[in-house]
C-alpha positions in Angstrom: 78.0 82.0 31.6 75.2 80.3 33.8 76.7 78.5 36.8 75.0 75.4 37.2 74.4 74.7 41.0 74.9 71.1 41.5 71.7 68.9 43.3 72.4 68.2 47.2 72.8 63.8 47.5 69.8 62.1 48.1 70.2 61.5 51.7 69.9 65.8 52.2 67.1 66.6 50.5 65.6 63.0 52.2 66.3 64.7 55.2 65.5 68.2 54.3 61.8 67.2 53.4 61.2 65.4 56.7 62.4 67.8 58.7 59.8 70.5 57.0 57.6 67.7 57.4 58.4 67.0 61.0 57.7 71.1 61.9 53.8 69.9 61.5 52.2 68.9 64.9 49.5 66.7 63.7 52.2 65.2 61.5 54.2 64.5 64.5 51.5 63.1 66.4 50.6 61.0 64.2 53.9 59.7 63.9 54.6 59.3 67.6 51.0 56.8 67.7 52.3 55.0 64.7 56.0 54.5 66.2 54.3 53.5 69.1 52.5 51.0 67.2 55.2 50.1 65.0 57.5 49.7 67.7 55.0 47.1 70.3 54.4 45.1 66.8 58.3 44.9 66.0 59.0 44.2 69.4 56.3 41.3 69.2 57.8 39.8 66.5 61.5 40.6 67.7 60.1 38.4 70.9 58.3 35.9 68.6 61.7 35.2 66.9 64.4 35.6 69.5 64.8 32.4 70.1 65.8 32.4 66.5 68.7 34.9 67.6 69.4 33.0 70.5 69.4 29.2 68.6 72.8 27.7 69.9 73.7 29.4 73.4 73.9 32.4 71.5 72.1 34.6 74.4 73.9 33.8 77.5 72.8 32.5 80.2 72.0 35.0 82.8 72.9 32.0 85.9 76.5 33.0 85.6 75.8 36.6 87.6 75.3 34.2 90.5 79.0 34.1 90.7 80.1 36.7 88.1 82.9 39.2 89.8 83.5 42.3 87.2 87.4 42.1 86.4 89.1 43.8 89.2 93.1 45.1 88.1 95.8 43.7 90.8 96.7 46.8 93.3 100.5 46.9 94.0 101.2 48.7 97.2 104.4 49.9 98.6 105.9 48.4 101.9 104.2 51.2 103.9 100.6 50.2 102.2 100.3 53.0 99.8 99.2 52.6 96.1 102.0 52.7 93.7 100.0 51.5 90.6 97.4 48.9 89.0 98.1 45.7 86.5 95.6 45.0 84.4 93.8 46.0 80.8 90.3 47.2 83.3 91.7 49.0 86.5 88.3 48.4 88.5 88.1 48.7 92.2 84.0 47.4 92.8 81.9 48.9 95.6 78.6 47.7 96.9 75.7 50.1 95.8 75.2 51.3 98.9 78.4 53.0 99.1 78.3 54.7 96.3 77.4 58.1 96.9 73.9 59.0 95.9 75.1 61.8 93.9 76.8 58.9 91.9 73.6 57.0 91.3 71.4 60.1 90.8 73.4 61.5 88.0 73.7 58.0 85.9 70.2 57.8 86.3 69.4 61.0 85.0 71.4 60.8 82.1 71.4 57.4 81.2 67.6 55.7 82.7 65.5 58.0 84.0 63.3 55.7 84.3 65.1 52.7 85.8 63.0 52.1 88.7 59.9 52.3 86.7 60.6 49.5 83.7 61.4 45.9 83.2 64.3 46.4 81.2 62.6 48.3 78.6 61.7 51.6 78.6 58.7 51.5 75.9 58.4 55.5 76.1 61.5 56.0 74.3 61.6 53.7 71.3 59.2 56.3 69.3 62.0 59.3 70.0 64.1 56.2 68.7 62.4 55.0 65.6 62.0 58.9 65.0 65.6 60.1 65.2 66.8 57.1 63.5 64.4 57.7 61.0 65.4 61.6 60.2 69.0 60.7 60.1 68.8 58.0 58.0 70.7 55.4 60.0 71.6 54.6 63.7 71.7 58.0 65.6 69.8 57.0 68.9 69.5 53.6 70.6 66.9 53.4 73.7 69.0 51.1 75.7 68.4 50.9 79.4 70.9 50.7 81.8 69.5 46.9 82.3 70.3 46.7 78.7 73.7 48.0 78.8 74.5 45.8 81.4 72.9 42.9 79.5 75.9 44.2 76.7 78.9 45.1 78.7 78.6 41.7 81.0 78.5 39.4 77.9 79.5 41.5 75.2 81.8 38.6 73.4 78.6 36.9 73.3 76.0 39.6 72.4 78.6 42.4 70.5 78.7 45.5 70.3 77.4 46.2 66.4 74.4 47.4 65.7 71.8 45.6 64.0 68.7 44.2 65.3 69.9 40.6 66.3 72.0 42.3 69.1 68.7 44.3 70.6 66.9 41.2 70.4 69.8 39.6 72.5 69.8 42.9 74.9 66.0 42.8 75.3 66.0 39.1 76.3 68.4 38.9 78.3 68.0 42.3 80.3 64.2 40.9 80.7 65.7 37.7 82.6 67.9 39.8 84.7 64.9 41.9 86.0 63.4 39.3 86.4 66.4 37.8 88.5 67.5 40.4 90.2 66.5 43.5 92.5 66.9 47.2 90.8 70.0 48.4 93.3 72.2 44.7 92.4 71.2 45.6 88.4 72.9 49.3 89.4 75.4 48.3 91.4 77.1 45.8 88.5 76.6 48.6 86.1 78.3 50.8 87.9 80.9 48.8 88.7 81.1 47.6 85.6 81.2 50.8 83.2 84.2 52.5 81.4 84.7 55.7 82.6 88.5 56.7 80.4 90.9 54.5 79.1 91.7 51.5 81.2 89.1 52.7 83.7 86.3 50.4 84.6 83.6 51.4 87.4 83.1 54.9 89.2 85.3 53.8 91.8 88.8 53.4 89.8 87.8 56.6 87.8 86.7 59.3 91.0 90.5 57.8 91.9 92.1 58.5 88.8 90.2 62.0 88.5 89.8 63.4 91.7 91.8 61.6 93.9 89.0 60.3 95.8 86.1 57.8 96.5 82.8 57.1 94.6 81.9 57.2 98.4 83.2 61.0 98.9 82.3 62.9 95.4 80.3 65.8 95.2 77.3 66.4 92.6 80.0 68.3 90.2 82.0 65.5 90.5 79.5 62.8 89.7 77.7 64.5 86.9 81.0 64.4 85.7 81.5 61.1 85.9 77.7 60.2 84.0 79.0 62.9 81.6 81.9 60.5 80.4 79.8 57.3 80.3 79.1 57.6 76.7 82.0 59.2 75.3 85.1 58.5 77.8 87.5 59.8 75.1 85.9 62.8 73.8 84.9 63.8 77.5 87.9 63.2 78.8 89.0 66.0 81.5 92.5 65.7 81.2 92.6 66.2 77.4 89.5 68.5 77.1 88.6 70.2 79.7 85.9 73.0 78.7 84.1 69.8 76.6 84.6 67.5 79.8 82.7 70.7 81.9 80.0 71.5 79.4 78.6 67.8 79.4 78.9 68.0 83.0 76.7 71.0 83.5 74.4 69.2 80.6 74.0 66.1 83.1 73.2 69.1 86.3 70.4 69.8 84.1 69.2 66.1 83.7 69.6 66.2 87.6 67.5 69.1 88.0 64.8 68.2 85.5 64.6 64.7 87.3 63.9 66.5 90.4 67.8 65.3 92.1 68.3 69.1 92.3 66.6 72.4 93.0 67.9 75.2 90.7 69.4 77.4 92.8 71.5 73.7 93.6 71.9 73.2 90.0 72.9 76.3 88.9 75.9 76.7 92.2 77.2 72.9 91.1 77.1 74.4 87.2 79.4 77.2 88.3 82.3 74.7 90.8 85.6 74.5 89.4 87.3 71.9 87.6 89.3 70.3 90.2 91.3 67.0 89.3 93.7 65.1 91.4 97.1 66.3 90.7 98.8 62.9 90.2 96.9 61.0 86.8 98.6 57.4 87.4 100.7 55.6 89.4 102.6 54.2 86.4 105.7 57.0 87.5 106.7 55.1 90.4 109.7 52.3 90.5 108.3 51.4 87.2 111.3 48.7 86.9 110.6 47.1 90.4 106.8 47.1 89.1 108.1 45.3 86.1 109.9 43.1 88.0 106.9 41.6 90.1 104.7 41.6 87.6 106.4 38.8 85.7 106.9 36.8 89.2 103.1 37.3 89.8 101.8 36.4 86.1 103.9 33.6 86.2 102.0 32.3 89.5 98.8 33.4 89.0 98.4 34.0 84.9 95.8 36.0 82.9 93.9 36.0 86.7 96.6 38.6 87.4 94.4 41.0 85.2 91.0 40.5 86.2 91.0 38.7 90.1 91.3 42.2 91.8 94.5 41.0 93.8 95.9 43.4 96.3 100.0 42.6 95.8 101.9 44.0 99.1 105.4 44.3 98.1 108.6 45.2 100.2 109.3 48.9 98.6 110.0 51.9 100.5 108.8 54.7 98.4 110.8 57.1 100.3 114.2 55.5 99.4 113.1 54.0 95.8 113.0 58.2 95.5 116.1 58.9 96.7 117.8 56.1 94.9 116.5 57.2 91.0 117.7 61.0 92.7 121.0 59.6 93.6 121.4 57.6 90.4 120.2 60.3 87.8 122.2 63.3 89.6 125.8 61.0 89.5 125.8 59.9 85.6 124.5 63.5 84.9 127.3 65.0 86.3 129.7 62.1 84.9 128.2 63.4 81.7 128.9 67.4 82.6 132.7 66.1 82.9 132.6 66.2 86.3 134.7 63.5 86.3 136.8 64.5 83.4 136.2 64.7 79.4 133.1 62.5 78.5 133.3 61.7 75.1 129.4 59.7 74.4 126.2 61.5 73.6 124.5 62.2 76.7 121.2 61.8 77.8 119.9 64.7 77.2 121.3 65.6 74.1 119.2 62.0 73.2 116.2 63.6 74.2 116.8 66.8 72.2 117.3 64.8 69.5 114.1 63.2 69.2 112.1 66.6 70.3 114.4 67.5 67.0 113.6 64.9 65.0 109.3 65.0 66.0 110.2 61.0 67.6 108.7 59.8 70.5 110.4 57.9 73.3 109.9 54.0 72.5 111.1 51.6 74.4 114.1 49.4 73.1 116.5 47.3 74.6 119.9 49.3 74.0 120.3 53.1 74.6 122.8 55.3 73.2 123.4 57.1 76.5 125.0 56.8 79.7 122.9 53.9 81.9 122.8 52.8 85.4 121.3 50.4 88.0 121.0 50.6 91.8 119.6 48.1 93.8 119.0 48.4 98.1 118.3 45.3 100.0 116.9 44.7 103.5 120.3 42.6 104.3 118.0 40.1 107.0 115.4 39.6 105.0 116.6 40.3 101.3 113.3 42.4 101.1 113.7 44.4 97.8 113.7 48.2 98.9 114.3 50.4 95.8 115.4 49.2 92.6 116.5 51.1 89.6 116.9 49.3 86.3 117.9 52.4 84.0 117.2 56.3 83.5 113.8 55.7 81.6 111.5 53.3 81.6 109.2 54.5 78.7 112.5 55.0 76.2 114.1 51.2 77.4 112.2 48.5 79.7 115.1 47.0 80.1 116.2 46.3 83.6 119.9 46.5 83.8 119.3 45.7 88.1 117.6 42.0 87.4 118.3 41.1 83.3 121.7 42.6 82.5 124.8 41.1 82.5 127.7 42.7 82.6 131.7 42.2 83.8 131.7 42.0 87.5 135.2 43.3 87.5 137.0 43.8 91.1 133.7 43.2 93.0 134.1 39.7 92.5 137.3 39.7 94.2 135.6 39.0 97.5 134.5 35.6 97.0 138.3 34.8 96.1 138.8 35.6 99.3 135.8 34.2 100.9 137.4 31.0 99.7 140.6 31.7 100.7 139.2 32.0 104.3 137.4 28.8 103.7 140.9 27.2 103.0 142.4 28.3 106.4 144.4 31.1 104.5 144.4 33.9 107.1 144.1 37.5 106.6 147.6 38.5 107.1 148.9 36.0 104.5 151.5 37.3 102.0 150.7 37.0 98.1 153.6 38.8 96.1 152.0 41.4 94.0 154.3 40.9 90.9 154.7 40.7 86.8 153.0 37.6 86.1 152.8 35.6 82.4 150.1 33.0 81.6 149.3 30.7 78.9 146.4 32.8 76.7 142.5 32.6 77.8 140.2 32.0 74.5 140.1 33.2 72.1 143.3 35.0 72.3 146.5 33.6 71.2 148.9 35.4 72.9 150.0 34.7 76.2 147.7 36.4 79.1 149.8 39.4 81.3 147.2 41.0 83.8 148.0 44.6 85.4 147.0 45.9 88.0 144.9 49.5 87.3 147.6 51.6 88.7 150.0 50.3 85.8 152.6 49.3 88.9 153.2 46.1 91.1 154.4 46.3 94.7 155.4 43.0 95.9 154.6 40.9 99.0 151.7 42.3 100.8 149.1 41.0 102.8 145.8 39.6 101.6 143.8 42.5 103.7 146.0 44.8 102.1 145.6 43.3 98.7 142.1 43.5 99.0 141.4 47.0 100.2 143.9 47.9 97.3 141.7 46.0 94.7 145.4 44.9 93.7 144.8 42.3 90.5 147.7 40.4 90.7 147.1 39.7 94.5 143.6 38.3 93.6 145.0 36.0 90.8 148.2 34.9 92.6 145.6 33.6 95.6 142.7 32.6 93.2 145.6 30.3 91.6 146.9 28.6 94.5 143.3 27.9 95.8 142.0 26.7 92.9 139.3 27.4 90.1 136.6 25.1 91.9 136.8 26.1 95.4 136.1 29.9 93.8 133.2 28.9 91.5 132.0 27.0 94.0 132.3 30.5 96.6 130.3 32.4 93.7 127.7 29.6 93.3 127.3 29.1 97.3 126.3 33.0 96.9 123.6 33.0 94.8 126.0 33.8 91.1 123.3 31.9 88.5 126.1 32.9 85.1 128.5 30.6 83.8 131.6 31.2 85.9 134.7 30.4 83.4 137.7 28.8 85.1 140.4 30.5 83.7 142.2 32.9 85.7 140.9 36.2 84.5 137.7 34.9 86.3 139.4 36.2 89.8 139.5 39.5 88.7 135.8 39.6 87.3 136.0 39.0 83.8 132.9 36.7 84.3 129.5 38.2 83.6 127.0 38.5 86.6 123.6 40.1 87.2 123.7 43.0 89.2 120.3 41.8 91.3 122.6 38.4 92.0 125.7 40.4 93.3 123.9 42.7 95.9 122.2 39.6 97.3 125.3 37.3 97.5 126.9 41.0 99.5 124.5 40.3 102.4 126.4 37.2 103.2 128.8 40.2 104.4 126.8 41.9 105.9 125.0 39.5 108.0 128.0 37.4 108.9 127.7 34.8 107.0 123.9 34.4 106.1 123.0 35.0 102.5 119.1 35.5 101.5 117.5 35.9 97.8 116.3 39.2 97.4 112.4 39.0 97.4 109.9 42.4 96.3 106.8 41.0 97.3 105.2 40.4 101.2 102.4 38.8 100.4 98.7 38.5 98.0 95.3 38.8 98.7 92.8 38.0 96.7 90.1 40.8 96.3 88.1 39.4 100.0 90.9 39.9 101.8 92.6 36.1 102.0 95.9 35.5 101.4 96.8 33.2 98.2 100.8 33.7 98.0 103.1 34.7 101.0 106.5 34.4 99.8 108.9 33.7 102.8 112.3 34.6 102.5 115.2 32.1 101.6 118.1 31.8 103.7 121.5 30.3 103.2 124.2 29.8 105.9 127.2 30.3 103.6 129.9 30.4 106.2 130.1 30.9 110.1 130.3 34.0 111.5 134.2 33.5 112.8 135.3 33.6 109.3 132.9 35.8 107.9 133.2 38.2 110.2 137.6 38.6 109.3 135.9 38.9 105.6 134.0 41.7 106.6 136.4 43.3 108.2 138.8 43.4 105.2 135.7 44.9 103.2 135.2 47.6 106.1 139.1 48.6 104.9 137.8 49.0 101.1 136.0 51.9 103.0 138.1 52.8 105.4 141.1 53.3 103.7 140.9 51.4 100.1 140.1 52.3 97.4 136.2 53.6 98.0 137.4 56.1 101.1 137.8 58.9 99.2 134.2 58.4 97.9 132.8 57.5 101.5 134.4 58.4 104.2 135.6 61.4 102.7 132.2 62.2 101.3 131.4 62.3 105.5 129.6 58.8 105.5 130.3 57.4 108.9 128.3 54.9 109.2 129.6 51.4 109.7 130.3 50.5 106.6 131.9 47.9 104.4 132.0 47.5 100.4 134.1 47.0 97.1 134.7 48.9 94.2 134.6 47.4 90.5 135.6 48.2 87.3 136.7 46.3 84.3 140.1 46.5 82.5 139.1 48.2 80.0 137.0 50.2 81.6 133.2 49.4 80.3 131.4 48.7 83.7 132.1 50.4 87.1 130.6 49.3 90.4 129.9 50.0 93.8 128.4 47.3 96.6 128.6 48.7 99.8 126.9 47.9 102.9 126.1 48.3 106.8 124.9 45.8 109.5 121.8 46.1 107.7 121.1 47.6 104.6 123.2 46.4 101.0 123.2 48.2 98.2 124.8 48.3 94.3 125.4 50.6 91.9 126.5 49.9 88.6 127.5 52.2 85.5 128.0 51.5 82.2 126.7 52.2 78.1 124.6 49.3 77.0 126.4 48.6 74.1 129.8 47.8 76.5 132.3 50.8 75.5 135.1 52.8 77.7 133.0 55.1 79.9 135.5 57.4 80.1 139.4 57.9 80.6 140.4 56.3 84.1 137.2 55.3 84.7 136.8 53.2 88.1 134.5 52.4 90.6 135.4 54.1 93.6 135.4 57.4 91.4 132.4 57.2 89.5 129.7 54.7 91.1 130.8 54.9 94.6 129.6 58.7 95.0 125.9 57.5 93.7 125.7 55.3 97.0 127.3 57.7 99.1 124.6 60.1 98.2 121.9 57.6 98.5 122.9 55.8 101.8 123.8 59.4 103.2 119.6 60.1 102.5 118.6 56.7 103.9 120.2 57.5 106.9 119.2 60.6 107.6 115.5 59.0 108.1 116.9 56.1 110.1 119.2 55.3 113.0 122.6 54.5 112.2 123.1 50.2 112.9 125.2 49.3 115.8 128.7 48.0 114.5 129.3 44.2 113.7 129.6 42.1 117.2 132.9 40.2 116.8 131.9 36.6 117.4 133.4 35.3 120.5 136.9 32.8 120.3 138.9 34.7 117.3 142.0 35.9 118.6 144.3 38.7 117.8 148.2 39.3 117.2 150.5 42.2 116.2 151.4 41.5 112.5 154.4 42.9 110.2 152.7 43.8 107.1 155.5 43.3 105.4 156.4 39.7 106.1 153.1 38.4 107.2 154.6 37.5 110.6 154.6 38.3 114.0 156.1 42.3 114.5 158.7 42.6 116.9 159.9 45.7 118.7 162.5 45.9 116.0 159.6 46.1 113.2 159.2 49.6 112.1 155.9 51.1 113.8 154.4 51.8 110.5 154.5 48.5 109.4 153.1 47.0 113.0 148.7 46.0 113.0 146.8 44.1 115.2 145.3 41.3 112.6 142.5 38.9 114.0 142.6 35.2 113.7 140.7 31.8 113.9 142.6 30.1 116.1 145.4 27.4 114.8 145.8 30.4 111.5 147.9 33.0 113.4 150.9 32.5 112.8 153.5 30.9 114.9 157.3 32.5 114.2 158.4 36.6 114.6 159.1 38.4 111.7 162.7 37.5 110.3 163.1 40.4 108.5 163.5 43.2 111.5 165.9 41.6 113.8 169.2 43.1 115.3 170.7 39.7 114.1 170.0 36.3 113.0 169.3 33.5 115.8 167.6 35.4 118.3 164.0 35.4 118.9 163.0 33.7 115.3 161.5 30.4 117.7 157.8 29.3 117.9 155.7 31.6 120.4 154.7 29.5 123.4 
């Protein structure tokens, strides 16, 4: 049977004829006069008709160079002024000419317009290869754009486009004629160069010898640069990252340009063909505090708007690298080993049997709202100036951009219990006043029906005690007895005075934290603590330059006297017992933290959220815990136990760097007395020892009568203290 051997499509044996053709000299001689021809009378007629092209504004005017600025991303440094990452669709960073090295300009030259300082903005000598190529593959294989051109194309190209048919080159010609006409050969190089993408979201040599080598277009080497030229008209398929031994062979193909262009001896050619590929270690910022970075972006796009993107803005914000690293350390190492079961059995999928799902299942990370897994937030605050100085919003940004710091809400549990007692202050209730910590049954809270009966964690109640004992004992019913008597407003009023934005329910579970708060709100109403009574809105960002160098946005930090120091200062002092011997000493003190320190533990009755807000004369900082989808964390979950470690660890690094604060300076005119703990009165020597502290006052709160509880007998020594 004969095998019929089907006919190659038109278009190959098109091609196959004129390349056979092409082989002839004369032929091709020919040719090259003709295209030569061909191409000054198409160009005449192209120039005859452009006006055609350009009826309606449709070639732009060339005027708006005058005061065209390429886009320029906004650079977000850290506190200390180093780059933590770029916002914008172009990350450009634009040099003048003359600092661009002249490695730079000699190897865009060579492989992009080798004759740029010969033409007008067209170079005539290449349309024939042109017409020719174009002509053997039977379409659009070569273009004989200048770099004029290409500028002409990349400044306006909404208005000229990028497809290729002829009315675009007409549009190119014209316009890049105008501009050479306009403008000297080193400006025309210097936009282009500035201008150019170099790799995804890389415009301009500068941004991309950063991204690549870790250096300036000022500082690369010929290697380096060719490199760079070698990308221009493929970034993707050149990329170095992705493909290295392509990325290298272009680059040696643009040292040969060099060479033949005269740039480079051989010898020099040849050594630069044989340097390593050497690319900066770190390929993008994007890594760092990527919720903080979140975070101010929105605050600065909703100032300054799509200009954001394309102004070049330098944005100095308030973030210490150093501790925004050892808070996502501290963070990630605590719920890991909460996970482990550390802490007992943990009965949720943990994070990284999530991850080995996905590798599992071939599924990327993708960012959604709610994570199966184990989540956490920690927040650090300058306490003077509320100057944002780490912030973690969750355990990955690329798998959830939610930020459980600044958008969550969640159950503030016993860390609201301060401002009950910040209001209790208020009222002239002093610090040694006796709440009984019993059973207690109350009409039901919405939208139960049955009647309300709060318990304290432990399970048991232990009658009259002290408010500073109630505190640093996180004992419920204590809160809710005092909340009571003060009253619903004068609390919610406390929270608001704070900074607490959330509805604030006044029922009586709200003194105990069943409201819902935002984490970022409850660290910054904590540095009314540790300031002594002022409270400041945390802030992440210094100030903004535009890209000369002036200052358009300086954000000054806002300030709030919320109560004097006198009776902020006998607040503090009962949260410096939540460390000292409450409920977080185990997890502070005990963990060898001896820093001054005050703070309060938090978790929710039924167990969902735990907390930690601790702070020194200086420094605030909260950790929260919790699944996103509220469930029990664990069995006996609770804040001194699980979160408080997580600032322990973090604050223990801080301080290791820094110098430990000088203890709160009592404000002059409090004044002290010995106390009975146990009846809120003043001790006697009959008192038992045990029961005896010295409790500070404001004066007219001590009180005035000794303890009629520890007396030999009745009558004696129960009169008013002169």
């Amino acid at each position: 049977m004969t095998l019929e051997v089907p006919r190659p499509p038109l278009r190959h044996r098109v091609s196959a004829w004129l390349g056979a053709w092409w082989r002839n000299p004369r032929i091709r001689r020919f040719v090259y006069l003709a295209g030569l021809a061909c191409s000054g009378l198409g160009l005449g007629l192209a120039y005859g008709s452009w006006s055609r092209a350009c009826a309606g504004g449709g070639c732009p005017s060339i005027r708006v160079l005058e005061e065209y600025q390429p886009q320029q991303t906004a650079k977000v440094y850290a506190a200390d002024g180093r780059l933590i990452t770029e916002l914008g669709v172009q990350r450009r960073t634009v040099l003048p000419v003359s600092e661009i090295a002249p490695e730079v300009r000699a190897a865009f030259l060579s492989v992009e317009d080798k004759r740029f300082y010969q033409h007008h903005g067209i170079d005539y000598w290449r349309i024939p290869g042109a017409v020719v190529a174009n002509l053997m593959a039977m379409g659009w294989a070569q273009g004989f754009s200048t770099i004029t051109m290409q500028l002409a194309r990349n400044v306006w190209d909404e208005r000229i486009g990028f497809e290729k048919v002829l009315t675009r080159k007409i549009k190119e010609i014209r316009v890049a004629v105008e501009l050479e006409r306009t403008y000297s050969k080193d400006k025309i190089l210097e936009l282009y160069l500035n201008q150019i993408l170099l790799g995804y979201g890389l415009y301009g040599v500068e941004t991309a010898a950063q991204a690549y080598f870790g250096k300036s277009a000022r500082d690369v080497n010929v290697a380096e640069a060719a490199l760079l030229a070698g990308a221009a008209r493929y970034p993707s398929r050149y990329d170095p990252r992705k493909f290295p031994t392509r990325a290298v062979n272009r680059r040696n193909l643009v040292i040969n340009l060099m060479r033949n262009a005269g740039y480079l001896s051989a010898d020099a050619a040849e050594r630069w063909k044989a340097y390593p590929l050497q690319l900066s270690s770190r390929q993008d910022f994007g890594d760092v505090a990527p919720y903080f970075v979140e975070w101010i972006r929105q605050q600065l796009y909703a100032r300054f708007g799509r200009d954001l993107y394309e102004e070049g803005y330098r944005v100095y914000t308030t973030l210490d690298l150093e501790m925004q690293i050892a808070a996502e350390r501290a963070l990630e190492n605590q719920l890991e080993a909460i996970e482990a079961g550390t802490y007992g059995a943990f009965r949720h999928q943990t994070y990284q049997q999530y991850l080995d799902s996905l590798e599992r299942h071939g599924l990327r990370e993708e960012s959604h709202p709610m994570t199966p897994y184990l989540q956490g937030s920690l927040v650090a605050l300058d306490a003077r100036t509320g100057n944002v100085l780490a912030m973690v919003g969750g355990r990955n940004f690329e798998d959830s951009e939610f930020n459980r710091a600044a958008q969550a809400q969640r159950q503030a549990g016993s860390t609201f219990k301060p401002f009950v007692y910040a209001a209790a202050a208020r009222a002239g209730k002093p610090a040694s006043y006796i709440v009984d910590d019993a059973p207690l049954s109350l009409p039901p809270e919405p939208p139960d029906t049955q009647p309300w009966e709060p318990q304290n964690y432990e399970g048991d109640f232990r009658g009259p005690m002290t408010l500073r004992r109630g505190l640093y004992l996180s004992r419920n019913l204590v809160a809710i007895q005092l909340g009571r008597e003060i009253g619903h407003p004068a609390v919610i009023g406390e929270a608001v005075r704070y900074g607490i934005s959330t509805r604030l329910p006044p029922y009586p579970s709200l003194f105990i934290g069943s409201a819902s708060v935002i984490p970022l709100e409850m660290v910054s109403a904590f540095t009314a603590f540790a300031t002594l009574g002022q409270r400041v809105a945390p802030n992440g960002i210094l100030r903004v330059e535009d890209a000369k160098g002036n200052i358009v946005w300086e954000p000054q930090p806002r300030v709030d006297r919320v109560m004097d120091p006198e009776h902020m200062w006998i607040v503090t002092s009962l949260l410096q017992d939540v460390v000292d011997r409450g409920t977080a000493y185990t997890a502070v003190r005990g963990a060898g933290f001896r820093i001054p320190a005050g703070g309060k533990t938090g978790t929710t009755n039924d167990g969902t959220d735990v907390w930690f807000i601790g702070f020194t004369p200086e420094l605030v900082t909260g950790v929260w815990m919790g699944l996103d989808a509220p469930q029990k964390i664990k069995a006996n979950s609770a804040g001194g136990l699980l979160a408080a470690p997580a600032w322990t660890a973090f604050m223990s690094e801080v301080y290791e760097r820094r110098n430990p604060p000088a203890p709160w300076q009592r404000p002059e005119g409090l004044i002290t007395r010995e106390i009975d703990g146990t009846t809120g009165f003043l001790a006697t020597e009959f008192c038992p020892r045990e029961v005896r502290y010295w409790e500070w006052f404001i004066p007219d709160t001590q009180p005035t009568e000794f303890c009629p509880v520890h007396l030999p007998f009745r009558g004696i020594g129960t009169g008013p203290v002169r």
